[in-house]
N, C-alpha and C positions, 0 to 999 in steps of 0.2 A: 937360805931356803933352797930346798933343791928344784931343781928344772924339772919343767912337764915330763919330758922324758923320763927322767928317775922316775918320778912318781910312776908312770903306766908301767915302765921294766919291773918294779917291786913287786906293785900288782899281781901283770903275768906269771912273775917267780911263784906269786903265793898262791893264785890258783892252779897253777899243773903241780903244786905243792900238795894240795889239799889230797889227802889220804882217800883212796875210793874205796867202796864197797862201805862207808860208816853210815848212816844215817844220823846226821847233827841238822840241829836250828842253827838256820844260816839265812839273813835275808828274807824273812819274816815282815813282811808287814802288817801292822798291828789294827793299824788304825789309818783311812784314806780317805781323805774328806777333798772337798774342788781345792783346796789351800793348802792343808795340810797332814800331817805326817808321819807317825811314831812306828820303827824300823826297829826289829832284834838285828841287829848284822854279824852275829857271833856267837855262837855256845863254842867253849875252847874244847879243844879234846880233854879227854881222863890224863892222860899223860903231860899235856904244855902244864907250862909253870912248876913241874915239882908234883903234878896229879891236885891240884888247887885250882878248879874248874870256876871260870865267870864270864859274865855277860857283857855284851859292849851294846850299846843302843844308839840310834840318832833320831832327833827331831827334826822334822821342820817343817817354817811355815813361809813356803812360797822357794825363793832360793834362799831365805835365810838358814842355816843350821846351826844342832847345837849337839854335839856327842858327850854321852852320860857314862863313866865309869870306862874310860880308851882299853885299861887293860897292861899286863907288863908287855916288857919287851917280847918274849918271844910270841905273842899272838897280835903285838903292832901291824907286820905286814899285811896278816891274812885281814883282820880289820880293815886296813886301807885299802886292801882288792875291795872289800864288801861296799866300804863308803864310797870309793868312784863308781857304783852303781847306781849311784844317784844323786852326786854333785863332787864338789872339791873341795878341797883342804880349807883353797880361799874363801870359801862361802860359810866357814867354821862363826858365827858369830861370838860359839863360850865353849869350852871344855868344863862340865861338872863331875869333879870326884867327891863320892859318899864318906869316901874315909882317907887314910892314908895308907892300905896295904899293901906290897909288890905287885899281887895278881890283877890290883887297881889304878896304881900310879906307876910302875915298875917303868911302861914305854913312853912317860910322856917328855923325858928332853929329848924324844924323837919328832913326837908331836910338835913343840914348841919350833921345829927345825922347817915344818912343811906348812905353817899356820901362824897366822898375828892374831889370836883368837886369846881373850882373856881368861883367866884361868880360875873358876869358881871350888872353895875349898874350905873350911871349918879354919877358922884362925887359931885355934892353936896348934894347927899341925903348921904354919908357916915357916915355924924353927927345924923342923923335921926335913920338911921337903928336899933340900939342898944336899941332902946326901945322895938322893937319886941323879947328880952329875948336873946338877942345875944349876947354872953360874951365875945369875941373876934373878930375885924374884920381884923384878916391877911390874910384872904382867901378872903377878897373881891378886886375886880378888880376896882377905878373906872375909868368909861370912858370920855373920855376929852371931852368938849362943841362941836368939830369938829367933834365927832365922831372918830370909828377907825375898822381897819379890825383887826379879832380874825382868826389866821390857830391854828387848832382845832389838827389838822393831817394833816398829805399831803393829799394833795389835797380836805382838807375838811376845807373853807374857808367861814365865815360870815360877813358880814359886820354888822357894830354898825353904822347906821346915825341919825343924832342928828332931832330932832321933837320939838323944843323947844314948849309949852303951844298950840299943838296939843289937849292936855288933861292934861296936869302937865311941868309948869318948868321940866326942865331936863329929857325929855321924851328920850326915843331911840328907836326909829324901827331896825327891821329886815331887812336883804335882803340875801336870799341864792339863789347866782346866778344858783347854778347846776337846779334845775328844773326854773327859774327868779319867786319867790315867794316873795313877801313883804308883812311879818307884823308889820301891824301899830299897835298893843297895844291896850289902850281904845284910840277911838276918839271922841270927842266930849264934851260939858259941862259937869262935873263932876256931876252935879243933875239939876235934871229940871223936873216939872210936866210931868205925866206919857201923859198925851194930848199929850204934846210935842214930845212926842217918835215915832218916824218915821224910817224906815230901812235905814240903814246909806247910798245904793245905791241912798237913794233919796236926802239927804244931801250934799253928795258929789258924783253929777252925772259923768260915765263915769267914775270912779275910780276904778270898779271891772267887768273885768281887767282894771287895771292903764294901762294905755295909754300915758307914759312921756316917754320924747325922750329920758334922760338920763340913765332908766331902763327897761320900755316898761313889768313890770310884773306883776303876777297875785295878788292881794288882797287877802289873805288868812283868816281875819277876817270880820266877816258879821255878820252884827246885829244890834238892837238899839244904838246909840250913845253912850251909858255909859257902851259898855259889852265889856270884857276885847278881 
């Protein structure tokens, strides 16, 4: 694991990194209740990744956290500037990836290097994972086809429900009831001519806020079809 040092030096690298004069969702928070928490910490630029734009998120309730979809490698650090703004690696209680993609999994044996946080994920991408430089996977969780609830801490409760080719075999959305937030992960075809890219509100009308009888909550991800 690396030293407190490291981790602030990273940090500083990645914010006098950050590109001026852009206008991006950075540090967003969503939802602030006296406990807790739901953070955007990251829109990537058009360029990271290959031009494969996505989202990094963090919950939390109290000092416990939980970061949703980390992201690849090259938007790891600017993440990590965002999440020491308001706590540390160590207070990770779970890492939840929606799928298996680069632009989604790509930075977490970096993760796995600053955090003893368990790692929640779709079991059959378990065989998969290891090509991302992963030398062991004891710390990963997978989550069963039905989905499952993860209690984080008392009273800090997320649900894992299953999205099956939403966007990927073995997909899992979000649901943290405390503020009723649901994220869907990427939605939509995995690649498609940039014509085709339309604001997912208009894809899937009436969906932010989701309007279903069985959750009735807000859509936390917004964006073209293919953004995490």
């Amino acid at each position: 694991m690396l030293p407190s040092s490291g981790i602030k030096a990273s940090a500083d690298n990645s914010i006098n990194g950050v590109l001026r004069g852009k206008t991006l969702m950075r540090n967003i928070t969503l939802h602030h209740s006296s406990t807790h928490k739901f953070i955007l910490l990251n829109e990537s630029e058009p360029g990271d990744e290959g031009g494969i734009r996505s989202n990094q998120y963090l919950v939390m309730e109290g000092d416990s956290a939980v970061l949703l979809d980390p992201g690849g490698f090259g938007v790891m650090p600017r993440v990590l500037a965002e999440l020491l703004r308001h706590t540390s690696p160590d207070n990770l209680k779970a890492i939840m990836l929606s799928h298996q993609d680069p632009d989604i999994v790509g930075g977490i044996s970096t993760w796995l290097e600053l955090t003893q946080a368990p790692v929640y994920v779709s079991r059959i991408w378990l065989r998969f994972l290891p090509h991302y430089g992963i030398r062991t996977m004891e710390r990963f969780i997978g989550v069963p086809d039905a989905g499952m609830t993860c209690t984080l801490d008392p009273g800090f409760d997320l649900q894992l429900l299953p999205a099956h080719f939403l966007h990927s075999e073995g997909q899992i959305n979000v649901y943290d009831p405390s503020p009723r937030f649901f994220f869907p992960g990427t939605s939509g075809p995995p690649c498609c001519p940039t014509t085709w890219i339309t604001p997912s509100s208009t894809i899937f009308p009436n969906t932010c806020p989701i309007s279903n009888g069985s959750i009735g909550a807000t859509c936390v991800a917004i964006g073209p079809p293919d953004s995490g």
